[in-house]
C-alpha positions in Angstrom: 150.4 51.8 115.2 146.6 51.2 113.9 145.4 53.4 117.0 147.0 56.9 115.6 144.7 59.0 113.5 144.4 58.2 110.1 143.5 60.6 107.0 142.5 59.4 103.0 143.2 62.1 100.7 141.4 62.0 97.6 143.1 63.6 94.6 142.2 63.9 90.8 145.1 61.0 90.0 145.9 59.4 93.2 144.6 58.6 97.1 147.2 59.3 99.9 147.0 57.1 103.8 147.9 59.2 106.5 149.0 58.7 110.1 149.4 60.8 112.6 153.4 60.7 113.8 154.0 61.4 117.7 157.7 62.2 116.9 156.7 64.8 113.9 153.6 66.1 115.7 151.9 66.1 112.1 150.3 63.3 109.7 152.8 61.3 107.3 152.1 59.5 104.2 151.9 56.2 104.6 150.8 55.2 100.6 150.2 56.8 97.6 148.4 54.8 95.4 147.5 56.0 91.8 144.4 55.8 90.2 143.1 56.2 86.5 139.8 57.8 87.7 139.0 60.8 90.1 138.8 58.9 93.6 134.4 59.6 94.1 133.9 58.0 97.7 135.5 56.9 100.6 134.4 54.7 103.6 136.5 53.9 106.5 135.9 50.5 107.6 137.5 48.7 111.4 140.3 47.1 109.3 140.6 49.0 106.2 139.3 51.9 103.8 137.5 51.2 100.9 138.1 53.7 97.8 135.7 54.2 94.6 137.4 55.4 91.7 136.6 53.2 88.1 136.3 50.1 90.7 136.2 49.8 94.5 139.2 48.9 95.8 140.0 47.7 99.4 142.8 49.5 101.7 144.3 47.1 104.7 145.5 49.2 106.9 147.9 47.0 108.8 150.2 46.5 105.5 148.7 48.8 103.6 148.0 46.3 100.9 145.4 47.2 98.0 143.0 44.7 96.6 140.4 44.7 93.9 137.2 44.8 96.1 134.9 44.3 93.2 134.0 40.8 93.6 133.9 40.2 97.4 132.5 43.4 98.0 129.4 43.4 100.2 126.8 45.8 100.6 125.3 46.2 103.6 122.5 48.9 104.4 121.4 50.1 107.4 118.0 52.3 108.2 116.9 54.1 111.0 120.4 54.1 112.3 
Protein backbone atom coordinates (compact mmCIF):
# COMPACT_ATOMS: atom_id res chain seq x y z
CA UNK A 1 0.00 0.00 0.00
CA UNK A 2 1.27 3.79 -0.30
CA UNK A 3 1.64 3.77 3.67
CA UNK A 4 4.81 1.21 3.66
CA UNK A 5 8.22 2.75 3.56
CA UNK A 6 9.50 3.65 0.52
CA UNK A 7 13.26 3.89 -0.73
CA UNK A 8 14.82 5.65 -4.32
CA UNK A 9 18.01 4.28 -5.18
CA UNK A 10 20.07 6.29 -7.30
CA UNK A 11 22.58 4.43 -9.49
CA UNK A 12 25.11 5.51 -12.33
CA UNK A 13 22.43 3.97 -15.16
CA UNK A 14 19.20 3.55 -13.48
CA UNK A 15 16.79 4.68 -10.21
CA UNK A 16 15.15 1.75 -8.30
CA UNK A 17 11.38 2.31 -6.02
CA UNK A 18 11.29 0.41 -3.07
CA UNK A 19 8.68 -0.81 -0.63
CA UNK A 20 8.90 -2.25 2.37
CA UNK A 21 7.11 -5.92 2.15
CA UNK A 22 5.40 -7.16 5.56
CA UNK A 23 5.48 -10.81 4.25
CA UNK A 24 9.46 -10.51 3.26
CA UNK A 25 10.34 -8.35 6.28
CA UNK A 26 12.73 -6.47 3.70
CA UNK A 27 12.23 -3.69 0.86
CA UNK A 28 11.29 -4.95 -2.80
CA UNK A 29 11.76 -3.33 -6.02
CA UNK A 30 8.93 -1.97 -7.17
CA UNK A 31 10.62 -0.15 -10.70
CA UNK A 32 13.63 0.08 -12.31
CA UNK A 33 13.68 2.77 -14.53
CA UNK A 34 16.90 3.44 -16.73
CA UNK A 35 18.35 6.57 -17.26
CA UNK A 36 21.03 8.05 -19.74
CA UNK A 37 22.58 10.27 -17.08
CA UNK A 38 23.90 9.66 -13.45
CA UNK A 39 20.49 10.25 -11.31
CA UNK A 40 21.93 13.95 -9.40
CA UNK A 41 18.81 14.64 -6.97
CA UNK A 42 15.92 13.31 -5.57
CA UNK A 43 12.88 14.78 -3.77
CA UNK A 44 10.11 12.90 -2.36
CA UNK A 45 6.94 14.59 -2.81
CA UNK A 46 3.04 13.43 -0.94
CA UNK A 47 2.13 11.72 -4.32
CA UNK A 48 5.26 10.99 -6.07
CA UNK A 49 9.24 11.32 -6.35
CA UNK A 50 10.70 13.61 -8.54
CA UNK A 51 14.25 12.33 -10.08
CA UNK A 52 16.98 14.73 -11.84
CA UNK A 53 19.11 13.03 -14.18
CA UNK A 54 19.51 14.95 -18.01
CA UNK A 55 15.70 16.17 -17.21
CA UNK A 56 13.45 15.91 -14.20
CA UNK A 57 11.22 13.40 -14.39
CA UNK A 58 8.14 12.75 -12.19
CA UNK A 59 7.56 9.18 -10.17
CA UNK A 60 3.60 8.48 -9.31
CA UNK A 61 3.78 6.38 -6.81
CA UNK A 62 0.38 4.69 -6.96
CA UNK A 63 1.11 3.10 -10.56
CA UNK A 64 4.43 3.80 -10.65
CA UNK A 65 4.04 5.73 -13.85
CA UNK A 66 7.05 8.05 -15.13
CA UNK A 67 6.46 11.32 -16.77
CA UNK A 68 8.59 14.03 -18.28
CA UNK A 69 8.33 16.68 -15.52
CA UNK A 70 10.15 19.35 -17.49
CA UNK A 71 7.28 21.42 -18.59
CA UNK A 72 4.82 21.31 -15.63
CA UNK A 73 7.40 21.41 -13.21
CA UNK A 74 7.08 24.05 -10.54
CA UNK A 75 9.34 25.46 -8.32
CA UNK A 76 8.51 26.41 -5.20
CA UNK A 77 10.94 27.93 -2.47
CA UNK A 78 10.54 28.18 0.98
CA UNK A 79 12.73 30.34 3.58
CA UNK A 80 12.99 30.42 7.12
CA UNK A 81 11.33 27.03 7.19
Amino acid sequence: TEAEPCICAAMPNKVCILRYNDGLDSFAIRKEIETSEPCSCIQFTGYSIIIGTNKFYEIEMKHYTLEDSCLNMRIITRYGE
